[in-house]
NUKOL-191971 format. One record per residue (C-alpha): residue number from 1; x, y, z; residue in three letters. Coordinates in steps of 0.001 Angstrom, whole numbers, plus 500000, padded with zeros to 6 digits. Last residue first. Layout:
BEGIN
(r NUM,(X,Y,Z),"Ala");
...
//
This chain:
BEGIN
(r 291,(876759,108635,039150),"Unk");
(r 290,(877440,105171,040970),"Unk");
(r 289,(875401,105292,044469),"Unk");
(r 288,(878097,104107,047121),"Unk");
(r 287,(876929,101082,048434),"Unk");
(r 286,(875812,101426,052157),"Unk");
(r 285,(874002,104892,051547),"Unk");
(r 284,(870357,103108,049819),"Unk");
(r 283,(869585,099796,051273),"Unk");
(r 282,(866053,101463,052112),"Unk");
(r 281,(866374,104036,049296),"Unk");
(r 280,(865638,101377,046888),"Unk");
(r 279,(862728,099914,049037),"Unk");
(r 278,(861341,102949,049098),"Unk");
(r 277,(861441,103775,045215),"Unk");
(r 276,(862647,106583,043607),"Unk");
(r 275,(866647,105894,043578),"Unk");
(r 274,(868545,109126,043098),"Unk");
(r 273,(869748,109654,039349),"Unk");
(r 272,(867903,112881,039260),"Unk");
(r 271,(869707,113913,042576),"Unk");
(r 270,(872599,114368,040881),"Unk");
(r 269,(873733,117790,042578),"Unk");
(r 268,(870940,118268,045900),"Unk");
(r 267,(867562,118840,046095),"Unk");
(r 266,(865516,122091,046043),"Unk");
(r 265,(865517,124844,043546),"Unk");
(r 264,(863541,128106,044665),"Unk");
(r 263,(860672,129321,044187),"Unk");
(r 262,(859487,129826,047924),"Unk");
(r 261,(859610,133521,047054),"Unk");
(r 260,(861369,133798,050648),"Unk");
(r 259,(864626,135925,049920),"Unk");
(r 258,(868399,135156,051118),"Unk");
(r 257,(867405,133094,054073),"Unk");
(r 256,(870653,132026,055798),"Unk");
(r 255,(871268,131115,058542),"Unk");
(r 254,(874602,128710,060293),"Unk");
(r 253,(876173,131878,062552),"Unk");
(r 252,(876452,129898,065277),"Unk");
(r 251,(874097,131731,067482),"Unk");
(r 250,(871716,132835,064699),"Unk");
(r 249,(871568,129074,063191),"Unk");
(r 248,(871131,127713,067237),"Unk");
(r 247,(868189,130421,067739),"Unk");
(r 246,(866520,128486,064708),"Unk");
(r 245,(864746,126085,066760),"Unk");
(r 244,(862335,122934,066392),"Unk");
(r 243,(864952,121652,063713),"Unk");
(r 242,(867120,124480,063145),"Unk");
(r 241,(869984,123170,060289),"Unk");
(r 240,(869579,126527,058568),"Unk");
(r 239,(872784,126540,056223),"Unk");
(r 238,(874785,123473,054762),"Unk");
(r 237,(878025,121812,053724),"Unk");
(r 236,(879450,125396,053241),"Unk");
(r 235,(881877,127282,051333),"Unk");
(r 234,(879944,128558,048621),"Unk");
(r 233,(876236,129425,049225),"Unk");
(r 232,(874257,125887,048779),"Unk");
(r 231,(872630,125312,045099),"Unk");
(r 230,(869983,122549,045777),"Unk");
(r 229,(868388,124501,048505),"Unk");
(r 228,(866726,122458,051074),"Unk");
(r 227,(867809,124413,053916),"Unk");
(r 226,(866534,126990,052526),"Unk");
(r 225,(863231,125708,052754),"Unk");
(r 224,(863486,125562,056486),"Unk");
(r 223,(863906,129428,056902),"Unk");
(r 222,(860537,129926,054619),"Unk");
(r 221,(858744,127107,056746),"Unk");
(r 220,(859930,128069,060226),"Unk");
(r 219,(862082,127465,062908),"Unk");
(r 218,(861412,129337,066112),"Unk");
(r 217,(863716,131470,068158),"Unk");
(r 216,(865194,134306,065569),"Unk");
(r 215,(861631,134151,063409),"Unk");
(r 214,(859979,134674,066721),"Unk");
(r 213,(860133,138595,065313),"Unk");
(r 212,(857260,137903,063058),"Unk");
(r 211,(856431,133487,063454),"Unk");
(r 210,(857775,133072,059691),"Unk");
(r 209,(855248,131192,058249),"Unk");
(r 208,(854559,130333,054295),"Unk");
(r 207,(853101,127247,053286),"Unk");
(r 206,(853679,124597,052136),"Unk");
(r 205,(854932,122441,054423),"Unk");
(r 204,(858203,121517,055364),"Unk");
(r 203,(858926,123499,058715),"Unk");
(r 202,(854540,123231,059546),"Unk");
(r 201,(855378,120082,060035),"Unk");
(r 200,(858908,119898,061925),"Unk");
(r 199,(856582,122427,064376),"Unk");
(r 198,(853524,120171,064728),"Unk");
(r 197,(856345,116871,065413),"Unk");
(r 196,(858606,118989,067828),"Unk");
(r 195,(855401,120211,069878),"Unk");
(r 194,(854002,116870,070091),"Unk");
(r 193,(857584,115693,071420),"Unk");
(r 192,(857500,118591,073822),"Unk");
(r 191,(854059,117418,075358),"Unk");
(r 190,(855129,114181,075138),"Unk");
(r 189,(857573,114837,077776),"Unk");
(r 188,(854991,115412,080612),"Unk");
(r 187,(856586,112782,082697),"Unk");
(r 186,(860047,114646,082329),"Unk");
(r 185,(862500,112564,081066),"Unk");
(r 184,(865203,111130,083313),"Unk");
(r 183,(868996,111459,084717),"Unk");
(r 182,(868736,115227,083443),"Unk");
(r 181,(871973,116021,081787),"Unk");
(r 180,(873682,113014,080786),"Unk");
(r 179,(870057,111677,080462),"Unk");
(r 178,(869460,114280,078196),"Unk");
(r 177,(872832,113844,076160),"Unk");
(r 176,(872653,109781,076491),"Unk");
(r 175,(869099,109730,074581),"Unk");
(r 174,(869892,112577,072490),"Unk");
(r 173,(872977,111117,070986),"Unk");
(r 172,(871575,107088,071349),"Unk");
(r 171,(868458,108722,069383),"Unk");
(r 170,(869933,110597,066639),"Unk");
(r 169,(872706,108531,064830),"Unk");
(r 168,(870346,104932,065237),"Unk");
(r 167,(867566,106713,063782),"Unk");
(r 166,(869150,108444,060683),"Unk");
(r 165,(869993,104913,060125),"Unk");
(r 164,(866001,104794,058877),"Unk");
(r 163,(866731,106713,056104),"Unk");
(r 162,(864861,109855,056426),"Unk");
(r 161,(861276,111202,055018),"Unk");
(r 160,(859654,112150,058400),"Unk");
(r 159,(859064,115898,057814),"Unk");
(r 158,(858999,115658,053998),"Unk");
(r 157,(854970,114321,054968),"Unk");
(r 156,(854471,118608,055913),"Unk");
(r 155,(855270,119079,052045),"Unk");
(r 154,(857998,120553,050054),"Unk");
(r 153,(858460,119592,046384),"Unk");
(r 152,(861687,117699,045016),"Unk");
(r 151,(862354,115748,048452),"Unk");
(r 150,(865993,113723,047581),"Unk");
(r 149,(867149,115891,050547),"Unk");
(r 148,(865786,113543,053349),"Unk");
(r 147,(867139,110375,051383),"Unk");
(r 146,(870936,113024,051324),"Unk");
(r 145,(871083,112023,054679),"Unk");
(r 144,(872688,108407,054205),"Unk");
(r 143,(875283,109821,052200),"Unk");
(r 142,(875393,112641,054638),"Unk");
(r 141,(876663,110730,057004),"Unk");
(r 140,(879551,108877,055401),"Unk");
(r 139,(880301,112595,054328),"Unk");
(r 138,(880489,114515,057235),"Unk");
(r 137,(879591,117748,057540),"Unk");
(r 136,(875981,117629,056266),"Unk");
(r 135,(874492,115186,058670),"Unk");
(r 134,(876914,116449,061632),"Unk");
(r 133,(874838,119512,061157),"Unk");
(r 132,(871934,117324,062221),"Unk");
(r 131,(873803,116059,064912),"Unk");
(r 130,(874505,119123,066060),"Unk");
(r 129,(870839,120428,065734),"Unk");
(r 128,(869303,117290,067315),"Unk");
(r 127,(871469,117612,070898),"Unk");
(r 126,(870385,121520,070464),"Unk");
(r 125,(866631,120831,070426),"Unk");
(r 124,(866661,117965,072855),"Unk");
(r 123,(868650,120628,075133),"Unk");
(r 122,(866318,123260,074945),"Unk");
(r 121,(862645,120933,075101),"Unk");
(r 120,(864200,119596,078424),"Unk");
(r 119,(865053,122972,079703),"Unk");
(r 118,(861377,123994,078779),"Unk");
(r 117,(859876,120710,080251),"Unk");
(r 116,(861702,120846,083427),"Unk");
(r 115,(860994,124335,083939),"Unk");
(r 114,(857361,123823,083615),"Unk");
(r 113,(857297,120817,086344),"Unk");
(r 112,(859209,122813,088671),"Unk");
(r 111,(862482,121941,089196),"Unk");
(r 110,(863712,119700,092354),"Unk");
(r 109,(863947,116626,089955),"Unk");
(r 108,(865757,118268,087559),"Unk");
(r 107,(869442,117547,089665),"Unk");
(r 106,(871252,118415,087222),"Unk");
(r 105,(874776,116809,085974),"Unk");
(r 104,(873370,113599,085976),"Unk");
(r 103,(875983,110908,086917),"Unk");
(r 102,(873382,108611,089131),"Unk");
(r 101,(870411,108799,086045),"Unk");
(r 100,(873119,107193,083696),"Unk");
(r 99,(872804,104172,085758),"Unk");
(r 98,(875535,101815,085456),"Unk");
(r 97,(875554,098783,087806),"Unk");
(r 96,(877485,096729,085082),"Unk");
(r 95,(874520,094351,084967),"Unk");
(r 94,(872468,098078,084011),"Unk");
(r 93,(874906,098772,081220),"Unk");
(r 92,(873738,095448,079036),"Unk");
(r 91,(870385,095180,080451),"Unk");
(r 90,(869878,098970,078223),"Unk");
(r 89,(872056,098194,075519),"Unk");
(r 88,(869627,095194,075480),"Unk");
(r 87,(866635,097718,075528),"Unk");
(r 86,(868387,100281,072788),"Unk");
(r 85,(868647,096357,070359),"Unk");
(r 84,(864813,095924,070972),"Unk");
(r 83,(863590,099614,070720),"Unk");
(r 82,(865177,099093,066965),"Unk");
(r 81,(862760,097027,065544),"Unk");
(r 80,(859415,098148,066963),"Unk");
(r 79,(861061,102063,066373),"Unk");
(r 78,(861506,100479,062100),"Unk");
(r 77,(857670,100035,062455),"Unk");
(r 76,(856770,103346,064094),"Unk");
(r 75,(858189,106831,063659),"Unk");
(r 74,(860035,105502,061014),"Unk");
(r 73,(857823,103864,058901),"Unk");
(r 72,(854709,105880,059540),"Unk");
(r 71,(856149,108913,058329),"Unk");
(r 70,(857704,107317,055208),"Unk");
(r 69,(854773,106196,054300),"Unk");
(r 68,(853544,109513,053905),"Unk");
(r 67,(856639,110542,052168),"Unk");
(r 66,(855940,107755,050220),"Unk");
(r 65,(852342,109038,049156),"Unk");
(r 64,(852947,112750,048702),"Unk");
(r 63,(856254,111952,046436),"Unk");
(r 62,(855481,114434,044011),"Unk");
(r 61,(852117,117101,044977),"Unk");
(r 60,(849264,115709,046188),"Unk");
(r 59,(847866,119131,046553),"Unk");
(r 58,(849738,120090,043522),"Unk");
(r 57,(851827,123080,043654),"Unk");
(r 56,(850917,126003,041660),"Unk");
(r 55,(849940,127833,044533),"Unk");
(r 54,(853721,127643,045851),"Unk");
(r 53,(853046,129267,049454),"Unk");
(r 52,(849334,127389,049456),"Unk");
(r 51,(847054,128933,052269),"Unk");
(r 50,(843682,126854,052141),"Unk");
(r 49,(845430,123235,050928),"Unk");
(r 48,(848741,123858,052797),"Unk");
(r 47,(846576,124593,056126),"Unk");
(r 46,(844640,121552,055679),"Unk");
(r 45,(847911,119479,055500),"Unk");
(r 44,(849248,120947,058539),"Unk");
(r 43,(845572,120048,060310),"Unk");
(r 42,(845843,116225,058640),"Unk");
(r 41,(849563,115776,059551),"Unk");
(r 40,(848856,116885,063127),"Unk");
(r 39,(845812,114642,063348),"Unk");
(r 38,(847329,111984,061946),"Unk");
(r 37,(850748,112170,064154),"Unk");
(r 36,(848567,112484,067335),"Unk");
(r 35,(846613,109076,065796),"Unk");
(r 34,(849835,107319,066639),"Unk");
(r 33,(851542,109498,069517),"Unk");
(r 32,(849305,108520,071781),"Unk");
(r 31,(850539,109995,074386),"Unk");
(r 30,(847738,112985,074863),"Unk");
(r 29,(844794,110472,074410),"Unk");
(r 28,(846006,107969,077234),"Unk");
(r 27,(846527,104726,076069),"Unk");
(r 26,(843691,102004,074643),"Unk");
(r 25,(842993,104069,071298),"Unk");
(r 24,(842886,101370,068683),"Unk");
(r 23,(845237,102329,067132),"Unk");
(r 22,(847318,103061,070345),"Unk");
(r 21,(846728,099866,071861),"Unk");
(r 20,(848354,098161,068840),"Unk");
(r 19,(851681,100225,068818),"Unk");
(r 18,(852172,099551,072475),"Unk");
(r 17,(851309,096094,071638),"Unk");
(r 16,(854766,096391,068832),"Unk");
(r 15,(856391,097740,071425),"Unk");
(r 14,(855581,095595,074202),"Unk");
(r 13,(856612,092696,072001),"Unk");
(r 12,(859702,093949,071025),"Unk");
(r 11,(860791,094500,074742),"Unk");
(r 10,(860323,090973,074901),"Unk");
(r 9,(862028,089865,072045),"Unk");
(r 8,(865050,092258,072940),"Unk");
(r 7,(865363,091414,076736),"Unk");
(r 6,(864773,087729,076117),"Unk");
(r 5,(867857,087734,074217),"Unk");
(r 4,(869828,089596,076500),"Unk");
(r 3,(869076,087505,079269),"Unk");
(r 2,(869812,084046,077226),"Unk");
(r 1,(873208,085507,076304),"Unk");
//
């Protein structure tokens, strides 16, 4: 018990000075993913404020401030927590000689560096797609998902607005799923994880994108707003769950972009009774919320 103990405080610890070093810019520039995510935000931001989709939309428009919060949340206090309880998993499998790396089904290693990172950047992509359709298809789940569709006004901070148990459903599933497939992450992996973050961005921001004929590959703004839509098309949980990619909607028939006026209704049915506050949504999907 002792081993896994010290596992989880320690690995706490290096988190939470991993955290540290990166504020105050003691890691490499291109994985420091703290002052990365400000620079994104502020450049996605930017672009909002000199191209506006919805003109009439406030700059800080509704919820601005605890969607911003909400960025730094869980990208990094509520990862301090949680890296703790993944690192005892971790000891757990590893006195039971398991290595996940031993039963990958590719051998990456003998890829070129590119390759790695585009098969890596696939897989990540569709591993997070079926979990976020998952999301909507299952109810437990989406009770917890619906803090991500209590946004009322699109922004690039809507990126990172999720309940934090949206955290333990995506990362063991992507986390096994690569190393199922991979045994590793590439060493240049952050430069897929910046991609993901500029690209879930510019998805919820204001402004209007649709990469031309990329539209059918990359996920985009007016393709992402849909997703939002408080009235879904009948007979479905929900349409355009692309994070990075869209090619997964066009394979499996998920799209759906009817127009791209950006006027439409976001939310979900009784979302005016949702709870406002972080805290509130914090404990919010373990108790049923009485309509």
């Amino acid at each position: 018990m002792k081993q896994f103990t010290d596992a989880f405080i320690k690995e706490i610890q290096n988190t939470f000075n991993w955290l540290l070093d990166s504020v105050s810019f003691n890691v490499n520039w291109y994985e420091n993913y703290f002052w990365g995510l400000i620079c994104i935000s502020v450049f996605v931001w930017t672009l909002e404020i000199i191209y506006p989709w919805r003109k009439d939309q406030s700059i800080f428009r509704k919820d601005f401030w605890i969607d911003a919060f909400y960025m730094f949340f869980n990208f990094f206090l509520f990862s301090i927590i949680i890296s703790g309880f993944y690192k005892v998993i971790a000891v757990f499998f590893s006195n039971y000689n398991i290595n996940l790396s031993s039963i990958a089904l590719l051998n990456a290693n003998s890829l070129p560096n590119w390759l790695q990172l585009v098969l890596f950047f696939i897989v990540l992509d569709f591993l997070q797609w079926f979990t976020h359709l998952l999301l909507h298809r299952f109810e437990f789940l989406w009770h917890f998902h619906k803090v991500h569709h209590s946004v009322k006004e699109m922004g690039f901070a809507a990126h990172l607005r999720f309940h934090w148990m949206e955290n333990i459903f995506y990362k063991p599933l992507k986390t096994f799923g690569v190393m199922l497939l991979f045994g590793f992450e590439p060493n240049q992996a952050y430069i897929v994880h910046f991609i993901a973050i500029l690209i879930g961005h510019l998805n919820h921001a204001n402004i209007k994108l649709t990469w031309g004929p990329l539209k059918y590959i990359i996920n985009n703004p007016v393709m992402h707003l849909y997703h939002h839509v408080r009235t879904l098309p009948k007979g479905t949980n929900g349409v355009n769950y692309g994070i990075s990619l869209s090619l997964w909607d066009y394979l499996f028939k998920t799209n759906y972009i009817p127009e791209d006026s950006g006027t439409i209704e976001i939310g979900f049915e009784g979302d005016e009774q949702f709870p406002k506050t972080f805290v509130s949504q914090l404990w919010y999907g373990f108790t049923r919320f009485k309509k």
